[in-house]
Wavefront OBJ file of the C-alpha trace (Angstrom):
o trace
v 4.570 42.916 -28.666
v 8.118 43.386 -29.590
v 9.202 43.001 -26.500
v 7.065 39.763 -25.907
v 9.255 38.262 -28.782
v 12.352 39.423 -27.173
v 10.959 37.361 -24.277
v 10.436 34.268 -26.333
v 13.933 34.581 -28.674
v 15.647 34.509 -24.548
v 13.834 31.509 -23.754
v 14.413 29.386 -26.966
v 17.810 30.240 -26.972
v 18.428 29.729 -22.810
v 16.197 25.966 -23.662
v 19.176 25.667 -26.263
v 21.867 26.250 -24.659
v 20.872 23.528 -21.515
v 19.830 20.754 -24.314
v 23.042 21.090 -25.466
v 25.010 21.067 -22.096
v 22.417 18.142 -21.510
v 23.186 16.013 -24.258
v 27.280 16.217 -23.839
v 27.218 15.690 -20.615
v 25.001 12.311 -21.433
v 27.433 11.449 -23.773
v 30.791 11.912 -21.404
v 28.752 9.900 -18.814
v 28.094 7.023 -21.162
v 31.663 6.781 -22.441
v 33.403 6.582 -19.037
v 30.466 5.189 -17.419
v 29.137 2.455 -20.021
v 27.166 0.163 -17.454
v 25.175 3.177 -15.972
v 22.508 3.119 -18.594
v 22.054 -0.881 -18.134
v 19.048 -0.554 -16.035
v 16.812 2.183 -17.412
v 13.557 0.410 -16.915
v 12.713 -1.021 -13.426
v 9.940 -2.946 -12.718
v 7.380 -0.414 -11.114
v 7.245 0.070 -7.481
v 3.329 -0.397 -7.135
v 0.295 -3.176 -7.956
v -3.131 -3.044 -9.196
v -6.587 -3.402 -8.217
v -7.777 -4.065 -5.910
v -4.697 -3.469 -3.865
v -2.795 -0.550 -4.159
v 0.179 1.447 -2.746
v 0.630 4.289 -0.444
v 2.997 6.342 -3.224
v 1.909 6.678 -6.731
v -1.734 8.721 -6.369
v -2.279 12.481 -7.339
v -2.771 13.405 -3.660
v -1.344 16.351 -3.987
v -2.254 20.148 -5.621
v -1.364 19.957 -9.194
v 1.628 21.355 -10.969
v 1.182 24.561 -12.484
v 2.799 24.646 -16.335
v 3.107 26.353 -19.504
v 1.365 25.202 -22.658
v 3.454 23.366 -24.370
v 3.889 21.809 -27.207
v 2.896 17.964 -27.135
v 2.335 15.541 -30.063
v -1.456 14.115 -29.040
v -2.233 12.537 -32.421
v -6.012 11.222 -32.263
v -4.988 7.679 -32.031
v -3.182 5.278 -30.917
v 0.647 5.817 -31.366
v 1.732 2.090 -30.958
v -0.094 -0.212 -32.810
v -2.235 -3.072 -30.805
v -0.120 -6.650 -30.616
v -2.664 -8.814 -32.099
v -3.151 -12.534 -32.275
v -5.542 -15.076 -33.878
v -8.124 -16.872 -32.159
v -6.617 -20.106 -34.566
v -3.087 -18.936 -32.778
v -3.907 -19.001 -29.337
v -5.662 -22.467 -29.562
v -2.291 -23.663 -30.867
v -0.683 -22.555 -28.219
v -2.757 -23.923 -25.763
v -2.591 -27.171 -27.026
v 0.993 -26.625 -27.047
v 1.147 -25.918 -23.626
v -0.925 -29.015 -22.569
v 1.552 -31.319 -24.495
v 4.536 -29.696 -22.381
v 2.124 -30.595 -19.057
v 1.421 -27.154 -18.472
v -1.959 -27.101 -17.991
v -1.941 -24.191 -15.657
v -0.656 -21.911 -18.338
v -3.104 -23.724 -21.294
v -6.035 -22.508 -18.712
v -5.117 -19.280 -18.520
v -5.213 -18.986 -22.054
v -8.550 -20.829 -21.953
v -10.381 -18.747 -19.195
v -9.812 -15.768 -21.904
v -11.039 -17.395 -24.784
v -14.166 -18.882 -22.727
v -14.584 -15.237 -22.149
v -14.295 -14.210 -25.590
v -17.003 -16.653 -26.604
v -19.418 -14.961 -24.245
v -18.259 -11.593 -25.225
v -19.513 -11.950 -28.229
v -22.941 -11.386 -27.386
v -22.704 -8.355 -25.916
v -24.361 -5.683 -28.466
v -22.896 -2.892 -29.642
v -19.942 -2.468 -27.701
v -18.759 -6.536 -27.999
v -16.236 -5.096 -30.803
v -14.371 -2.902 -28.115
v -14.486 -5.847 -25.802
v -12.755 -8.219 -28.306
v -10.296 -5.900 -29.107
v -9.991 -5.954 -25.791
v -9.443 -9.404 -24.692
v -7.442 -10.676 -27.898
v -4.844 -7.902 -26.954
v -4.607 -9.979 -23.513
v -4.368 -13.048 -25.269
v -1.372 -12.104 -26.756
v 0.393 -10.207 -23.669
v -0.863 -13.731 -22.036
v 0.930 -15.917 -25.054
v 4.161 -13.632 -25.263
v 4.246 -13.945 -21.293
v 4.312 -17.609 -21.593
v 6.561 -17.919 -24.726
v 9.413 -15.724 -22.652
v 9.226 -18.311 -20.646
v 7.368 -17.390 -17.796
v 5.147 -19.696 -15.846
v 1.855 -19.993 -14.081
v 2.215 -18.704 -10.256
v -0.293 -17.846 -7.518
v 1.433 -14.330 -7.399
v 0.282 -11.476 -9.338
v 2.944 -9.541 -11.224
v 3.218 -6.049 -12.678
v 4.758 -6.069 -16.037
v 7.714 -4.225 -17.334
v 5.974 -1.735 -19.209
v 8.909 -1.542 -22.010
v 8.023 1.501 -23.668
v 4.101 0.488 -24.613
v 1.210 2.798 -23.496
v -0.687 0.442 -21.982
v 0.508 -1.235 -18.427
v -0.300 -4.930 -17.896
v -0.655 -7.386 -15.134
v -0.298 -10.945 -14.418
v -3.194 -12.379 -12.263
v -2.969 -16.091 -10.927
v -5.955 -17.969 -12.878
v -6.394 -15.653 -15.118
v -3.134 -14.739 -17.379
v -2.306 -11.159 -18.993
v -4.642 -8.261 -18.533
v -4.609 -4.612 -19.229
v -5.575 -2.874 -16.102
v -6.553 0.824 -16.139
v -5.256 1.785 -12.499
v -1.933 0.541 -13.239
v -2.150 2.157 -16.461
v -3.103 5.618 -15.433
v -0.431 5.110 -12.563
v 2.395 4.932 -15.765
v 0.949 8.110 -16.590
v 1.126 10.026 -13.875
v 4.624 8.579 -12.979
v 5.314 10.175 -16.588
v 3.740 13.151 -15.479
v 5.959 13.823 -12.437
v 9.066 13.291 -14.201
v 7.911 15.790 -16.506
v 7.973 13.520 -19.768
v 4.941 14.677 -21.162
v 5.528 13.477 -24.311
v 5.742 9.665 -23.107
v 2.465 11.138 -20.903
v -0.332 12.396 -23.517
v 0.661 9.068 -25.765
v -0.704 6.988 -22.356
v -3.912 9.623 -22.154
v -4.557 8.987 -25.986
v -4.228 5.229 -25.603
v -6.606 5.384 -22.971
v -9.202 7.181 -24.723
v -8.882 4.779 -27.555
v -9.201 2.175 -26.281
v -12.728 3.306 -23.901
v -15.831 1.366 -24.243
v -18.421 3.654 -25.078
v -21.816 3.393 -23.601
v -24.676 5.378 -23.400
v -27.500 5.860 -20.374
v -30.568 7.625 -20.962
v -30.922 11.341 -19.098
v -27.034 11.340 -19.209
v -25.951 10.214 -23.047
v -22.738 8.631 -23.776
v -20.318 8.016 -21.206
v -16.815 6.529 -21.496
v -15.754 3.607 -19.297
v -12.762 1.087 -18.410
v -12.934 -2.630 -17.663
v -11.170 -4.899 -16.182
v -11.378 -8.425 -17.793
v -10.783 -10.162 -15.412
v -12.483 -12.039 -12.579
v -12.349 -10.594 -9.071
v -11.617 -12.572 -6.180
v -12.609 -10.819 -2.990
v -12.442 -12.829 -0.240
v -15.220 -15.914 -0.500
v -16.921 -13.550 -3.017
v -16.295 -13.511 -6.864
v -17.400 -11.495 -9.263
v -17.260 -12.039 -13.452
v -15.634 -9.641 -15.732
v -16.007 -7.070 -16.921
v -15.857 -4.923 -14.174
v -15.391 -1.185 -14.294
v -13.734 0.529 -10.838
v -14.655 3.979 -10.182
v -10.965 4.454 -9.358
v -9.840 3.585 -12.394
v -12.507 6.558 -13.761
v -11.195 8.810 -11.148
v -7.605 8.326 -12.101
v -8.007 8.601 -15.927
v -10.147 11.521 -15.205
v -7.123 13.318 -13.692
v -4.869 12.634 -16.227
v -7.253 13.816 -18.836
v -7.273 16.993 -16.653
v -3.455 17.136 -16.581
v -3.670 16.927 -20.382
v -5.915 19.601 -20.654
v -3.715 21.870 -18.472
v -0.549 21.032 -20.616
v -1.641 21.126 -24.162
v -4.953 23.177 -24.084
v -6.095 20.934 -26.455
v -9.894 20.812 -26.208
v -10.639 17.102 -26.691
v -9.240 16.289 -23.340
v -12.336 18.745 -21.960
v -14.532 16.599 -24.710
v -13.429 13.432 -23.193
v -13.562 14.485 -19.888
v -17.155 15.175 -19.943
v -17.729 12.174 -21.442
v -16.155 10.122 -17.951
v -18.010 12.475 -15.778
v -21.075 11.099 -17.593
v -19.835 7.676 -16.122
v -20.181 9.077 -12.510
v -23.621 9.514 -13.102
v -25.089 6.165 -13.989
v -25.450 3.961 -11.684
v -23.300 0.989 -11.025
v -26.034 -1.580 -11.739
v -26.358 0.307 -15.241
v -22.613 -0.073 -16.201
v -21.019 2.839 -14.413
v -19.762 3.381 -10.985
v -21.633 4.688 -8.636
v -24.319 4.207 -5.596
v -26.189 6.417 -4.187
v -28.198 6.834 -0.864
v -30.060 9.878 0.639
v -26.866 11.722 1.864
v -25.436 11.550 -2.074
v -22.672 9.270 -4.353
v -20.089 6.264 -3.213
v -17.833 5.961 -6.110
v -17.454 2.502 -5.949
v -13.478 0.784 -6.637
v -15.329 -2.310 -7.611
v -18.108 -1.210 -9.197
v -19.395 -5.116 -9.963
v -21.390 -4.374 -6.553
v -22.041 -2.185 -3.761
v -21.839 -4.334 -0.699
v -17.429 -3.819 -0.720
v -17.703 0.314 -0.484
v -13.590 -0.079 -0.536
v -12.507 2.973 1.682
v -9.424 4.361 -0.075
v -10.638 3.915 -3.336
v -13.808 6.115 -2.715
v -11.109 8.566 -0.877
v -8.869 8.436 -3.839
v -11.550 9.218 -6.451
v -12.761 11.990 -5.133
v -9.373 13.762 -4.547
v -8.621 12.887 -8.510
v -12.211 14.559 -9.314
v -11.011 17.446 -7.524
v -7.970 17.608 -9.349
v -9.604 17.805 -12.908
v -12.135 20.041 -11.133
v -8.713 22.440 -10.285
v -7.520 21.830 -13.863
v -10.737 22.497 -15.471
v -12.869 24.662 -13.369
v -15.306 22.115 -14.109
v -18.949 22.870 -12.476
v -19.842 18.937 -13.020
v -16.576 17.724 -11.377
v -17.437 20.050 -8.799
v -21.193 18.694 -7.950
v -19.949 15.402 -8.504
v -17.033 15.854 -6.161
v -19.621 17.815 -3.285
v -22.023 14.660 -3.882
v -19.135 12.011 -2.810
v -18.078 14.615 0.119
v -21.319 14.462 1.649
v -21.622 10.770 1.537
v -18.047 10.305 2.607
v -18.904 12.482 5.727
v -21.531 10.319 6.807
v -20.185 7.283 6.246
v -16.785 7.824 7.560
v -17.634 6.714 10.771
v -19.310 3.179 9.468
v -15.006 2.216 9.010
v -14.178 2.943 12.760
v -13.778 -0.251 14.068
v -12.250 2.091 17.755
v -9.066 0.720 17.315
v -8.224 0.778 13.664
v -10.153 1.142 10.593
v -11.820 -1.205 8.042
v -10.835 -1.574 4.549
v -14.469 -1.936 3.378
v -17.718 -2.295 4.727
v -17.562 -6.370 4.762
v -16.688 -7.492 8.592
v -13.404 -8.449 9.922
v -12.003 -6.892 6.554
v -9.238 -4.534 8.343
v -7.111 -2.055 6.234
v -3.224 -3.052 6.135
v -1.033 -1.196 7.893
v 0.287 0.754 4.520
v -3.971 1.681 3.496
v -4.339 2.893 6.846
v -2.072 5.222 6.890
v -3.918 6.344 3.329
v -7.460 6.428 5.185
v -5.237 8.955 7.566
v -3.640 10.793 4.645
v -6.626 11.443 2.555
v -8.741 12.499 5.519
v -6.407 15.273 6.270
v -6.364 16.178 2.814
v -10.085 16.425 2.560
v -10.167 18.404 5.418
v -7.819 20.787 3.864
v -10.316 21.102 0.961
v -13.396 21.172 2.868
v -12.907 22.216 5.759
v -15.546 19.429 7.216
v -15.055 18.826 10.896
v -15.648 15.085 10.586
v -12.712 14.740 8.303
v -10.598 15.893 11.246
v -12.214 13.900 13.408
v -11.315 11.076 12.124
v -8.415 11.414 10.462
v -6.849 12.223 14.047
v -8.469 8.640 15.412
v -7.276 7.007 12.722
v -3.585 7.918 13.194
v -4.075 8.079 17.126
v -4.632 3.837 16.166
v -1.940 3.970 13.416
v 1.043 4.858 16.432
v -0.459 3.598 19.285
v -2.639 0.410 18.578
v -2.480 -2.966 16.597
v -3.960 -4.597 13.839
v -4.472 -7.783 15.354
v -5.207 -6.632 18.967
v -8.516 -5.467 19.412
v -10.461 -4.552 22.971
v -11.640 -8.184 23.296
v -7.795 -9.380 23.591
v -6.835 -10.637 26.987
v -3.810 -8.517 26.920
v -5.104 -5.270 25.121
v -5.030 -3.042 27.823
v -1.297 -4.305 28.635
v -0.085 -4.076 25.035
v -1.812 -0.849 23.976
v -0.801 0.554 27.242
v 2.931 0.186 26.786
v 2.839 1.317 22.938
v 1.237 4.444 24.444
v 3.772 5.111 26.789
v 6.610 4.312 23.451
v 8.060 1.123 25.062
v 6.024 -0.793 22.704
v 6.960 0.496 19.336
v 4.420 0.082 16.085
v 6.189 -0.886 12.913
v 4.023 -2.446 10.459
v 0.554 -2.374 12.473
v 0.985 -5.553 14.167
v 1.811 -7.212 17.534
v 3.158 -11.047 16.850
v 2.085 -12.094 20.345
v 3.024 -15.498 20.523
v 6.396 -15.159 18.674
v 9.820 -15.378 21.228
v 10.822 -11.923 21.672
v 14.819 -11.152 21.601
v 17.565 -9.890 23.636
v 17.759 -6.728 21.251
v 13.906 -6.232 21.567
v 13.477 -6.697 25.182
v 16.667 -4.664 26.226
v 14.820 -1.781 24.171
v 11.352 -2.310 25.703
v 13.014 -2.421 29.331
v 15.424 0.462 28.584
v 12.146 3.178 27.800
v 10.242 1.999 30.137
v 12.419 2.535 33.143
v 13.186 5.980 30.704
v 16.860 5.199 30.311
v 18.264 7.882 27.750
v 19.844 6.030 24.601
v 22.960 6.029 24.219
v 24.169 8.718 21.298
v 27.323 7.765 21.095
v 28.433 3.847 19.694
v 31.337 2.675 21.932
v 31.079 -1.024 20.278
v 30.290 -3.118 23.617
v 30.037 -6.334 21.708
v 31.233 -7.408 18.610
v 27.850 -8.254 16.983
v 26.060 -5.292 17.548
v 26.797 -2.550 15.755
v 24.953 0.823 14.702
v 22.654 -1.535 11.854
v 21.196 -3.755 14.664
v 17.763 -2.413 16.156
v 17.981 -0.639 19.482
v 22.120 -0.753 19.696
v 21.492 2.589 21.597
v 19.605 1.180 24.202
v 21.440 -2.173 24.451
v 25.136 -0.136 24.878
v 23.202 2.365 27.705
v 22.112 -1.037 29.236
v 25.777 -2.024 29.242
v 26.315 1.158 30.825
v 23.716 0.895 33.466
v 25.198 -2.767 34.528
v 23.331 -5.276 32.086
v 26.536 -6.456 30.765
v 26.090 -9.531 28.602
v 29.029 -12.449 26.710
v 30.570 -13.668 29.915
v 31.828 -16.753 29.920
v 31.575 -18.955 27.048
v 29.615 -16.798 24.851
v 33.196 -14.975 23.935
v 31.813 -11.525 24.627
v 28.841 -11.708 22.067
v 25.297 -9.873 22.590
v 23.560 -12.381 20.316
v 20.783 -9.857 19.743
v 18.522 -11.495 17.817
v 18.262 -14.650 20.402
v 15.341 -15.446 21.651
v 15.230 -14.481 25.771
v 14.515 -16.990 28.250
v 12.296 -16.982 31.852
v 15.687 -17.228 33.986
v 17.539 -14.371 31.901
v 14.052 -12.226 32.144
v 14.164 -12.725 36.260
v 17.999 -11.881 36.366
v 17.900 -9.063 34.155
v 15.141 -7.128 36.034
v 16.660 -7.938 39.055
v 20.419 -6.196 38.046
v 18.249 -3.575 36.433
v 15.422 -2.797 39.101
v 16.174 -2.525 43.126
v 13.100 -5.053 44.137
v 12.142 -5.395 47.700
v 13.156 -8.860 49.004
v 10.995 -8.683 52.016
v 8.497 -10.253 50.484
v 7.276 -14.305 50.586
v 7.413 -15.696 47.112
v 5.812 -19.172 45.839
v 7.998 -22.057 45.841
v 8.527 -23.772 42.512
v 9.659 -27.503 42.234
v 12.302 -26.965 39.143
v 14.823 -24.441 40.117
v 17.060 -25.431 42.948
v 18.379 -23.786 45.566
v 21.689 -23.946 44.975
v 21.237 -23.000 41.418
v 22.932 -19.340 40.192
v 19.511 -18.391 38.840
v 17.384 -19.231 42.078
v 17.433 -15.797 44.089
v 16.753 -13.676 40.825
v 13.977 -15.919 40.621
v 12.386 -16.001 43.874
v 12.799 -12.177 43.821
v 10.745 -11.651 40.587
v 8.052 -13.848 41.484
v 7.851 -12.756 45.678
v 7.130 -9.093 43.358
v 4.472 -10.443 40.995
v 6.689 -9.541 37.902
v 6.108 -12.824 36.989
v 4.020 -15.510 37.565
v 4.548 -19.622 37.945
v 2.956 -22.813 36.157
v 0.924 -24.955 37.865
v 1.005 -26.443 40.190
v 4.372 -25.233 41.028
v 7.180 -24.692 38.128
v 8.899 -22.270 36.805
v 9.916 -23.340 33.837
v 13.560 -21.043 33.833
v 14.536 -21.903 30.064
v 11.092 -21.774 28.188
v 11.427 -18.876 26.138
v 9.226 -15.496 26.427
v 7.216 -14.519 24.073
v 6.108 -10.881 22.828
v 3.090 -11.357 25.308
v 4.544 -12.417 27.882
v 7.065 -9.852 28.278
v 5.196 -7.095 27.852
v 2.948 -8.105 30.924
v 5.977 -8.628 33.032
v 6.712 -4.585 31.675
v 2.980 -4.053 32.782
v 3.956 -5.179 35.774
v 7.048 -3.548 36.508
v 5.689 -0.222 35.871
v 2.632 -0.889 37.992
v 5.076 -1.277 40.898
v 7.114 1.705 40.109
v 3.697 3.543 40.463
v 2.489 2.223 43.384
v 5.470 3.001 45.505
l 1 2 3 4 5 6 7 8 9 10 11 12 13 14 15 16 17 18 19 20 21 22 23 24 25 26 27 28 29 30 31 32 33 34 35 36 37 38 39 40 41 42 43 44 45 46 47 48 49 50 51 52 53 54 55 56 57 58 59 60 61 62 63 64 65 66 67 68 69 70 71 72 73 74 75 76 77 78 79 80 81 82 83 84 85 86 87 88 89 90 91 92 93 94 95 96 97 98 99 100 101 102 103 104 105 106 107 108 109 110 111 112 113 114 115 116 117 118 119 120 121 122 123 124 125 126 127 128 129 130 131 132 133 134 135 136 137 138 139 140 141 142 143 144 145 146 147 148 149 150 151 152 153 154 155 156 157 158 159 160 161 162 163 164 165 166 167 168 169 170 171 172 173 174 175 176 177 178 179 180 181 182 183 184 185 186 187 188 189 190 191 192 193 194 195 196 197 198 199 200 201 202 203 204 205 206 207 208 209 210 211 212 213 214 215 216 217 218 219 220 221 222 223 224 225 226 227 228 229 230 231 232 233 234 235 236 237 238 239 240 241 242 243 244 245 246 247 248 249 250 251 252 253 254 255 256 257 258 259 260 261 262 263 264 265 266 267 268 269 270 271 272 273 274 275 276 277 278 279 280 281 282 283 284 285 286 287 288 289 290 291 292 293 294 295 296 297 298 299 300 301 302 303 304 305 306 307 308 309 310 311 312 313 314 315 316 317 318 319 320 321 322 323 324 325 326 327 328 329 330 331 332 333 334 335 336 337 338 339 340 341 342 343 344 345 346 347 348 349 350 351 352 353 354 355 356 357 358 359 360 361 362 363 364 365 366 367 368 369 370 371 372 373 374 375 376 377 378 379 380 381 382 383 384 385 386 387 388 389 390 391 392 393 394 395 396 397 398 399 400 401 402 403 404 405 406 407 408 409 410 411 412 413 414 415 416 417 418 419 420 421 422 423 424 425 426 427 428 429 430 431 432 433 434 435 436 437 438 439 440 441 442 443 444 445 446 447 448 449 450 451 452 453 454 455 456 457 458 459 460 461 462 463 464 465 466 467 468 469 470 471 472 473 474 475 476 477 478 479 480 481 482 483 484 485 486 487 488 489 490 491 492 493 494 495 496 497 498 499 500 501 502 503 504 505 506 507 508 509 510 511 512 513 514 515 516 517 518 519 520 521 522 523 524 525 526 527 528 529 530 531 532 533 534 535 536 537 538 539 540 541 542 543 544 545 546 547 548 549 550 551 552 553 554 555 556 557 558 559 560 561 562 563 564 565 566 567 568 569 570 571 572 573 574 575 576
């Protein structure tokens, strides 16, 4: 025992001795640095249901920490901004004088709400509290002199516990993703403080409900409408995503402070995992077991990385906890997850929810490929594997926008297989001109030229910051020397290419037989410096002409188009 206290004297005095070090050298940085501190509060990096970035989720194993010591008073720790119903109406009438009546019915979609609200039972005095603290995030958003816009907006959090979101149509709203997000982000920076304040905020502000067989539950809504394509569904709306994430964080709590109301209250949202979406909670259920459903305001959407992303934060309060409930209810969504995994295969890329033609982003595909390896490390399920390497097979080697039935699949998906074609952001902009810089690169890997790994500086506008100045100084190398003449010795790499500079710079780059009859075209004469380069290409089939019989030399090529004349070239490589 004695020596245990010897132990803890160290500590304190070591935790001292670096607040101290801390705080001076916070102090010497201010003086001589006085605009550092300016901006302390960015806007976050992220947005909110029912879209939702790649970064901010507790994908990962959790931290492992000491108890310590955390202020987690029972309620709130920042009062509620509050607002008259009498106040709002003045503003909105305010706001019609100015000719603003897209802000005055924002306002007015809340208070319509209100009205109908009211009628809700039991658990209408939640709601109101609810809605009249959007009112007056709505009202202070418009008196700061914001306006109306068909973007939606994260707000600055500045310091409150709650995180709130501008949605076109609809004004100010709390929303409990984002809001669980500022936690966690809390969390990670190990401010734990600023951390249990959001988790106590959160559990203050829960509706509570109760279901028969399961007893009270806690849950989250969103008060807004949701807009999902042609379909539209009232508020509120609870997400099991939203449950998932708060249900983490209460976990996290748990783990820090070993205070037992965070196990209290997390019983309470496992209860809400339980009843069934129809009911007021989140879930659907088939013969296999539970879809946690993001928007649980129906069950024909089954959003992919939402489901994905709720069961990973049920298995992290399951980790925290031990939890035997967050455990069955985590084994219920993993056996409905692996037999529905293949219903978002679409054999080229994957589907952001069940409705048709509703494709996952480039950004929540690679989270359908993230989550299913992580899953797999958990379970150990096969399927998870399975798919997780189709999905990212699709994420680097196919396109968004090109499926099978394309004309040009097999060309396009052919040459990003090979790496000529190179995937950036999921899709292939066919029909837009493609540039010097982008075709040099394309031509460069697929007759396997090395790129250069050394920057000589060819041309004056390329330097190491344009795209593919490796491959375009190799090409200089090679022969494919561009800026003669009046162009003053400039690349001009982002330029859209031309038919005649296509045919003349496969033939300085390729050897092409020129024993071969080629089509004669009405528009390029012979005498013209283009016209052998020409003939040449189309005698080999790199390139076809217009009927009946034009080339068209300065029409410019688009992505397409080039990459069949690549299809094309390496065709005839093979063949030889």
């Amino acid at each position: 025992m004695l020596y245990y206290y010897k132990i803890r004297k160290r500590q304190r005095l070591q935790a001292r001795k670096w607040f101290i070090i801390s705080f001076i050298s916070v102090l010497v940085w201010a003086y001589f640095y006085p605009g550092s501190f300016a901006d302390v509060a960015p806007e976050l990096d992220r947005r909110s249901l029912p879209s939702f970035p790649t970064n901010i989720f507790p994908t990962d194993r959790p931290i492992e920490h000491k108890k310590v010591k955390v202020k987690t008073p029972s309620s709130s720790t920042s009062p509620d901004k509050s607002i008259s119903i009498e106040e709002v109406r003045r503003v909105e009438s305010e706001l019609n004088r100015q000719g603003k009546s897209k802000e005055a019915s924002e306002l007015a979609y809340s208070l319509d709400l209100l009205e109908r609200i009211e009628k809700d039972g039991p658990i209408a005095k939640t709601r109101i509290k609810a809605i009249k603290r959007d009112l007056a995030e709505t009202v202070a958003y418009f008196k700061a002199g914001n306006s109306a816009s068909n973007r939606m907006k994260i707000l600055d959090d500045k310091g409150s516990n709650l995180a709130y979101v501008y949605y076109p149509n609809y004004g100010v709203h709390f929303n409990p993703v984002t809001t669980a997000n500022l936690a966690i982000d809390e969390y990670k920076k190990g401010n734990y403080e600023r951390f249990t304040k959001i988790v106590d905020k959160l559990l203050d502000i829960a509706v509570v409900k109760e279901y028969p067989g399961v007893g009270k539950f806690y849950i989250w809504e969103n008060y807004y409408d949701l807009e999902f394509g042609t379909l539209k569904f009232p508020a509120p709306w609870p997400s099991g995503m939203a449950q998932g994430l708060i249900l983490d964080i209460v976990g996290k709590s748990y783990k820090l402070t070993g205070n037992r109301k965070y196990l209290e209250a997390g019983e309470f949202i496992i209860n809400s995992f339980k009843v069934p979406w129809y009911e007021g909670g989140v879930t659907d259920t088939d013969e296999h077991g539970n879809w946690y459903l993001e928007v649980a305001a129906t069950n024909k959407l089954r959003i992919l990385n939402g489901f994905l992303f709720t069961l990973q934060s049920i298995y992290n309060y399951y980790e925290q906890t031990k939890s035997p409930k967050a455990l069955a209810l985590f084994n219920a969504g993993i056996k409905e997850a692996k037999m529905h995994i293949k219903d978002y295969d679409l054999g080229y890329w994957s589907n952001y929810s069940l409705i048709s033609g509703n494709l996952a982003s480039y950004n929540y595909h690679k989270i359908h490929v993230d989550l299913l390896w992580k899953l797999y490390t958990i379970t150990g399920i096969p399927e998870f594997k399975t798919y997780a390497g189709r999905f990212d097979f699709y994420l680097k080697y196919r396109f968004i926008n090109i499926p099978p039935t394309h004309p040009s699949f097999k060309v396009i998906t052919t040459l990003a297989e090979k790496g000529i074609i190179i995937s950036k952001d999921g899709w292939f902009s066919s029909h837009a001109n493609i540039s010097r810089a982008e075709f040099i690169g394309w031509l460069a890997r697929a007759l396997g030229w090395k790129p250069s790994a050394v920057y000589k500086g060819y041309y004056p506008d390329v330097d190491q910051n344009c795209e593919d100045w490796n491959y375009i100084e190799t090409a200089f190398e090679k022969g494919l020397k561009f800026g003669n003449g009046n162009e003053g010795g400039l690349f001009r790499p982002q330029d859209s290419i031309s038919r005649a500079e296509i045919a003349s710079i496969l033939c300085t780059a390729v050897r092409l037989p020129g024993d071969r009859p080629a089509p004669q075209v009405a528009d390029v004469p012979n005498n013209s410096q283009s016209y052998n380069n020409i003939e040449l290409v189309l005698a080999n089939g790199l390139m076809e002409p217009y009927e009946p019989n034009y080339f068209r030399p300065d029409i410019k090529v688009t992505k397409e188009q080039a990459a069949i004349t690549l299809f094309k070239l390496l065709e005839a490589k093979n063949s030889k």
